[in-house]
C-alpha positions in Angstrom: -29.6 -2.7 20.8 -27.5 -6.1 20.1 -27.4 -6.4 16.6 -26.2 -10.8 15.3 -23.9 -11.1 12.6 -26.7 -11.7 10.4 -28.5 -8.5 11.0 -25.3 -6.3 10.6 -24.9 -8.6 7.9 -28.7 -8.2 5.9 -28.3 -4.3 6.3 -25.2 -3.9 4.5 -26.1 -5.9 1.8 -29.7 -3.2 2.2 -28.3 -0.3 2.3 -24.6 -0.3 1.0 -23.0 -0.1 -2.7 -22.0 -3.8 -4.0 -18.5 -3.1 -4.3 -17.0 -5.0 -1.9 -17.2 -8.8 -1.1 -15.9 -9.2 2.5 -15.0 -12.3 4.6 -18.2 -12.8 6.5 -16.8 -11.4 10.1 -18.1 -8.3 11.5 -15.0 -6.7 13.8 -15.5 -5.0 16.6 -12.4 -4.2 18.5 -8.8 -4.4 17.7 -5.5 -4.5 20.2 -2.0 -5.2 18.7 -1.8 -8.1 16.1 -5.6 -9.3 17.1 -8.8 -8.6 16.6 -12.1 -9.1 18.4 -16.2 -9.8 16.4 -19.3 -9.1 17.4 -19.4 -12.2 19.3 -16.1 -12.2 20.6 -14.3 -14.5 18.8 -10.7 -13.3 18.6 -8.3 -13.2 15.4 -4.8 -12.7 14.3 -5.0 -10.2 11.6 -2.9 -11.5 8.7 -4.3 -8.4 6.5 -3.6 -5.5 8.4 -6.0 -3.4 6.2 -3.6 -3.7 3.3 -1.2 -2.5 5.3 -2.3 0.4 6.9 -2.3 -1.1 10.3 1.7 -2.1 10.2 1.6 -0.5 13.5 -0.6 -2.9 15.4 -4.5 -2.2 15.8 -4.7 0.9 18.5 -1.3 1.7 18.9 -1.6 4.0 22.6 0.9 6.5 21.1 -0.7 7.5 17.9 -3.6 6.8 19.8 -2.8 9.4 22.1 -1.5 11.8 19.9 -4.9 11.7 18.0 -6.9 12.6 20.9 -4.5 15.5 22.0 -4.5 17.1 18.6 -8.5 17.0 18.2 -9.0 18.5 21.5 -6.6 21.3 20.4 -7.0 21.9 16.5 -8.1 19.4 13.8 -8.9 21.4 10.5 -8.1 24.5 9.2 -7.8 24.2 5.7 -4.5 25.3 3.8 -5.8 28.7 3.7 -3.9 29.4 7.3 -1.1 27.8 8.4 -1.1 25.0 11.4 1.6 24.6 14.3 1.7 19.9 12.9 2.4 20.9 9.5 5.9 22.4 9.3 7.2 19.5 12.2 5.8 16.7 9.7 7.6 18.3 6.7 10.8 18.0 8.6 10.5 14.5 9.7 9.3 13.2 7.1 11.9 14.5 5.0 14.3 13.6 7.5 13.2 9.9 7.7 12.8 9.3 3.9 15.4 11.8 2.8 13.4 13.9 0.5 13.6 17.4 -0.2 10.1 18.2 -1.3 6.6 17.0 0.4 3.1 17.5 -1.0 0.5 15.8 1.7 -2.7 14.1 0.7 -5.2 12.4 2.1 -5.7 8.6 0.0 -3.1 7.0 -1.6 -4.9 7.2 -4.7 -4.8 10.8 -4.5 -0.9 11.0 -3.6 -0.9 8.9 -7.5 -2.7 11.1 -9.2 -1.2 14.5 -7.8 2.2 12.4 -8.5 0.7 12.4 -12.1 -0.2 15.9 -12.2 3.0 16.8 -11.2 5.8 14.9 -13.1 3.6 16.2 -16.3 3.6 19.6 -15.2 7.6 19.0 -14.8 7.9 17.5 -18.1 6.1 20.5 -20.2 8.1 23.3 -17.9 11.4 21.8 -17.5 11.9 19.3 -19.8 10.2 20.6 -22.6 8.0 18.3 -24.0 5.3 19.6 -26.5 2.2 20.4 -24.4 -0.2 17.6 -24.5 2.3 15.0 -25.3 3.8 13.9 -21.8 3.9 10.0 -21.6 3.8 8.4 -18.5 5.2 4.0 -18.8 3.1 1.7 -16.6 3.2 -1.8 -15.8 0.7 -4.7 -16.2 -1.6 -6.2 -13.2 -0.4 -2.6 -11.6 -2.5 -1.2 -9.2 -2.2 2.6 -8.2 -6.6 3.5 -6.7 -9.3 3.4 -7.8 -10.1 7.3 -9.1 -10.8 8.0 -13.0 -7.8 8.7 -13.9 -5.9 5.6 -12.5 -8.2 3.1 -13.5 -7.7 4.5 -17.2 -4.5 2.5 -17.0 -5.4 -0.5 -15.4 -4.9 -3.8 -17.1 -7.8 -5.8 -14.8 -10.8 -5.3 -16.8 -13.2 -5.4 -13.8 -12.1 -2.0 -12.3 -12.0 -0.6 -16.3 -15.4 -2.1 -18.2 -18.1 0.3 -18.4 -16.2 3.6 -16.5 -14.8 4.9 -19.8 -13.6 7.2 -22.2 -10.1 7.5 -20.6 -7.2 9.7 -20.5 -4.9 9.6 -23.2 -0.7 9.4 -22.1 0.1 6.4 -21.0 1.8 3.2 -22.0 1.6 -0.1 -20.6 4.7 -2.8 -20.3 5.2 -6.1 -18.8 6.1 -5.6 -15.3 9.7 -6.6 -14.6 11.1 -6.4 -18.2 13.9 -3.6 -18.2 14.1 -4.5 -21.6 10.8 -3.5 -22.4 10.7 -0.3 -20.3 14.3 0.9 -22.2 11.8 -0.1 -25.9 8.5 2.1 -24.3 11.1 5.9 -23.9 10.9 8.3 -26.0 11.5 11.8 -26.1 8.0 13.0 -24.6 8.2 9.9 -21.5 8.1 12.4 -18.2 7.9 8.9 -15.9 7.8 5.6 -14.8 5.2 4.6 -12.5 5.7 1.3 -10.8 5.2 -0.3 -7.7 8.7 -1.8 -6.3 6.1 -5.2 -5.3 3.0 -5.6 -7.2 0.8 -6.2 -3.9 -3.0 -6.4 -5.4 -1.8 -8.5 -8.1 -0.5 -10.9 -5.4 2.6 -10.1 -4.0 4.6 -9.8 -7.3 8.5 -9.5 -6.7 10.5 -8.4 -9.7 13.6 -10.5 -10.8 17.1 -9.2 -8.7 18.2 -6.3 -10.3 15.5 -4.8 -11.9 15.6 -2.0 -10.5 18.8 -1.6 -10.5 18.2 -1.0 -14.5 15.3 0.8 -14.1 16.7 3.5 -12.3 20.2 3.6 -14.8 17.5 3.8 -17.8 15.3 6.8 -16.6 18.2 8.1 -15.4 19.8 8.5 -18.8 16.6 9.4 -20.8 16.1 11.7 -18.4 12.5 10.0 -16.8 11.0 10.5 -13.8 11.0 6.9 -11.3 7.7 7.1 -9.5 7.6 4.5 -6.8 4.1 3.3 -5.6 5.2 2.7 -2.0 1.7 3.0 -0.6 1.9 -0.1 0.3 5.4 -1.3 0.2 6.5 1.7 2.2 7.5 2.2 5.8 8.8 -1.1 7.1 6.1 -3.9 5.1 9.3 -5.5 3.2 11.6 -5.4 6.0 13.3 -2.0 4.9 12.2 1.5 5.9 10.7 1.9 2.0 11.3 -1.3 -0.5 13.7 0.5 -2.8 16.5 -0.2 -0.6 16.6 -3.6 -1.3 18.3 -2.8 -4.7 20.0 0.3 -3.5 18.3 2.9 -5.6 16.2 6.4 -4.9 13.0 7.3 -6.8 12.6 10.6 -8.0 9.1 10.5 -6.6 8.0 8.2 -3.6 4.1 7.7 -2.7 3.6 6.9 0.8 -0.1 6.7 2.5 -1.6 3.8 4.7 0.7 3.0 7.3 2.2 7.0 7.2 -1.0 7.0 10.1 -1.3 4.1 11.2 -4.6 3.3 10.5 -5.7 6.4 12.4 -6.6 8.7 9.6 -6.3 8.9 5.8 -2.7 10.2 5.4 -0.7 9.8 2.3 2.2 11.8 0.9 4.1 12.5 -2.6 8.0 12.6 -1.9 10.1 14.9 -4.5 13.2 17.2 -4.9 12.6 20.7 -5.5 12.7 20.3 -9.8 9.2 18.0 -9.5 7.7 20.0 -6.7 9.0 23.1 -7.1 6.8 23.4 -10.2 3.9 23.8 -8.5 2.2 27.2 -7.8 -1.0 28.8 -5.6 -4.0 27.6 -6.9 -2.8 24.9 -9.6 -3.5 22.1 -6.7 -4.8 21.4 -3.2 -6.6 19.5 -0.7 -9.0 20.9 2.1 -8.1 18.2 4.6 -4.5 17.5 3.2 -1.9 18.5 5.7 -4.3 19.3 8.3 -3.4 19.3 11.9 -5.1 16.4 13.6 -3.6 14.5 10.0 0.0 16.1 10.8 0.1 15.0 14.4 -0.6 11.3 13.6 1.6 10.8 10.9 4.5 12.3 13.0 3.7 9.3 16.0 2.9 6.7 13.5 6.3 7.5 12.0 7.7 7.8 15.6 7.0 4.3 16.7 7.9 2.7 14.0 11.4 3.8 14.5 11.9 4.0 17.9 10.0 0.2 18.7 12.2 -1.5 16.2 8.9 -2.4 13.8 11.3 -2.3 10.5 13.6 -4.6 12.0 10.8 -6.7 13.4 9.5 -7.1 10.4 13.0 -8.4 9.0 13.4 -10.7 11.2 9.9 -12.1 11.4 9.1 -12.2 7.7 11.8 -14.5 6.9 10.7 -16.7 9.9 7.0 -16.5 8.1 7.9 -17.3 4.9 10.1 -20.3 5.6 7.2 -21.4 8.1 5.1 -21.2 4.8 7.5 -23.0 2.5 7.8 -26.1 5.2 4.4 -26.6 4.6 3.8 -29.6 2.5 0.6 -29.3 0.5 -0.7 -30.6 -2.7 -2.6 -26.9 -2.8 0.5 -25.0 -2.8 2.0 -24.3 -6.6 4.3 -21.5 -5.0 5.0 -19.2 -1.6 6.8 -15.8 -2.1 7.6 -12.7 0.0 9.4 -10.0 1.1 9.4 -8.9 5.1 5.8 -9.5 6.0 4.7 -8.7 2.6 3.6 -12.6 1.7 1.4 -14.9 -0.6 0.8 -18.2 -0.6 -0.5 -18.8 -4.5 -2.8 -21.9 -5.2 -2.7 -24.3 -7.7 -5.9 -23.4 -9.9 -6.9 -27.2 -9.4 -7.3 -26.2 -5.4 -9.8 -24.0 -6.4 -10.6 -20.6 -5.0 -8.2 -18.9 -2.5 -11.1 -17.5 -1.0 -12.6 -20.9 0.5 -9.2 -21.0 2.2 -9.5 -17.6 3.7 -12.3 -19.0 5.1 -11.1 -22.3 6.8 -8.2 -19.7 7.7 -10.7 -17.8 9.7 -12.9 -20.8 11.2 -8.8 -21.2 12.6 -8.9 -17.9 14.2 -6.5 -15.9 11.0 -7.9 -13.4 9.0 -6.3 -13.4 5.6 -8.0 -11.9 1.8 -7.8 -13.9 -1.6 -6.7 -11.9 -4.4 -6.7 -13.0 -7.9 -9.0 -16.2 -7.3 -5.6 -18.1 -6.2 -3.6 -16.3 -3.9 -3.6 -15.6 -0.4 -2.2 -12.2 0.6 -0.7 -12.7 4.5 0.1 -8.6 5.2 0.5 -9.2 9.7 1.2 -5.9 11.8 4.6 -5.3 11.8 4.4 -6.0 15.8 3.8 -9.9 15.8 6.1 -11.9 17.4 8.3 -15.2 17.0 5.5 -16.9 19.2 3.0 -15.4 17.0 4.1 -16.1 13.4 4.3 -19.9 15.1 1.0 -20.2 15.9 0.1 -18.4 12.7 1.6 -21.2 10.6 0.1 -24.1 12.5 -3.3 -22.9 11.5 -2.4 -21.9 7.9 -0.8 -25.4 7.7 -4.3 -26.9 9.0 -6.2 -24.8 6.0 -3.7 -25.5 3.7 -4.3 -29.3 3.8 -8.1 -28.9 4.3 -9.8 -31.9 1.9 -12.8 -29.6 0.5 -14.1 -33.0 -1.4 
């Protein structure tokens, strides 16, 4: 049965939950850098499902290691040990440095066990008063969608009518060591923050910040919890976008590209005083750390190493973003990035990024509006010189687009 564009279209809108507003394409196939609608119109993916695809759409290797592992083993629970789970641990920890691994599934669930478990350090180790534990967030941050997370939110469309909240955390301006050094006190177990505010539009922090940040939690004794969900594993040009100022996290979230865009993978990154406070039965996952889960992070991680992705995306971000800035357009109030982590933000006299997106996809480049003005442009950390070029001819062509 062919279905048209309209039809896939008319029983989505039917049949699914409102909670989404999609660029009207309907995808179909994906290879590398491209992908392929219903109707076979092909498109350079400037999204990369937030990231999650850093590898390129299909990669044959994690492909490959996907379909070995599900013909062998893909679930067993935690309740046994698995023959993928021990070999991640080490690589992962090898790659990233980390002493301690707890794996999840979503990214949102890597933040909230991260959560759970810098409060669980803070009453045991620490000593704060039970019930007291403070946890400093930032405005416009965004860590999932679950309960708990949203409780801190400052974008009143994922907060209004999901209340009460949990009580414990503090909000400051992102960016503002000042403010972060006013927010400690005795009972703060962490600092949540992400190192690039990505949802809120590609958000880069003045030089240095964290530089401060990690001296200041450092010497009250906090916990720095980097949201590198995103961020992490090659997006900003570096293997995880706290080496840019030279620092280490106490805790590091990884998820999205940790498979690939094979399988929901995500991971919380500790030493052994974090971790090590967990015991049997205080938390779990059925499917986190299971075998088929195991064996795709380890090739995800594996290609983007050994093909040179991180570099890649290095060397073709800053060739993106100066593309971007050599555009000369009365839309354009300002172009930032880091790697291929980029935005092009509208002035609000354009009007909405989204009709852009559109005219951006009528020009074969998929790209997603966030915050009404901005255009987030996230490519798989496989495109090429040749590609970014032809990338910028057709965001140059949408840019200056008379809508009148």
């Amino acid at each position: 049965m062919n279905l048209s564009v309209t039809d896939f279209l008319a029983t989505e809108a039917r049949l699914g939950t409102y909670n989404y507003e999609p660029i009207g394409v309907v995808l179909s196939r994906g290879e590398g850098v491209w992908v392929w609608d219903t109707e076979g119109n092909r498109y350079l993916d400037c999204l990369s499902a937030y990231s999650a695809v850093s590898q390129g759409h299909c990669h044959p290797k994690i492909l490959a290691a996907m379909v070995e592992q599900a013909h062998r083993l893909t679930l067993t629970s935690r309740a046994f040990h698995n023959d993928q789970l021990a070999p991640f641990y080490e690589e992962i920890a090898a790659l990233t440095g980390s002493h301690k691994v707890l794996p999840m599934n979503s990214g949102a669930e890597a933040v909230e066990s991260a959560i759970k478990s810098v409060r669980k350090w803070g009453y045991e180790v620490k000593g704060v008063p039970d019930g007291q534990a403070e946890i400093i967030v930032c405005t416009d941050n965004f860590h999932g969608r679950t309960l708990g997370v949203v409780g801190f939110s400052t974008d009143i469309e994922t907060r209004k009518h999901f209340g009460p909240f949990a009580p414990g955390f503090k909000i400051i301006p992102f960016g503002d060591a000042a403010a972060l050094e006013a927010a400690i006190t005795q009972n703060t177990v962490a600092f949540l923050v992400e190192p690039i505010q990505g949802e809120a539009g590609v958000i880069i922090p003045p030089a240095g910040y964290f530089t401060k940040v990690r001296e200041l939690c450092t010497a009250s004794n906090v916990m720095l919890v980097l949201d590198e969900i995103q961020t992490g594993l090659g997006r900003t040009g570096k293997l995880l976008a706290e080496q840019h100022e030279g620092i280490e996290a106490d805790v590091t979230l990884l998820g999205k590209a940790l498979s690939g865009g094979f399988y929901p993978v995500s991971a919380v990154l500790s030493n052994n005083e974090v971790l090590g406070t967990f015991r049997p039965g205080q938390h779990g996952s059925t499917f986190g750390g299971n075998p088929l889960a195991c064996a795709v992070a380890r090739a995800a991680m594996r290609v983007l190493i050994e093909e040179g992705m991180i570099e890649n995306a290095a060397k073709q971000g800053a060739r993106f973003l100066e593309g971007l800035k050599d555009i000369r357009a009365n839309t354009i109030r300002e172009v930032r990035g880091r790697g291929l982590m980029l935005a092009v933000e509208l002035h609000p006299e354009a009007g909405r990024a989204r009709r852009y997106c559109e005219a951006l996809q009528a020009n074969g480049i998929l790209a997603k509006d966030t915050h009404e003005h901005t255009i987030r442009i996230a490519p798989p950390l496989v495109i090429t010189g040749d590609q970014v070029d032809w990338a910028l001819e057709r965001f140059a062509t949408a840019l200056t687009q008379d809508f009148s």
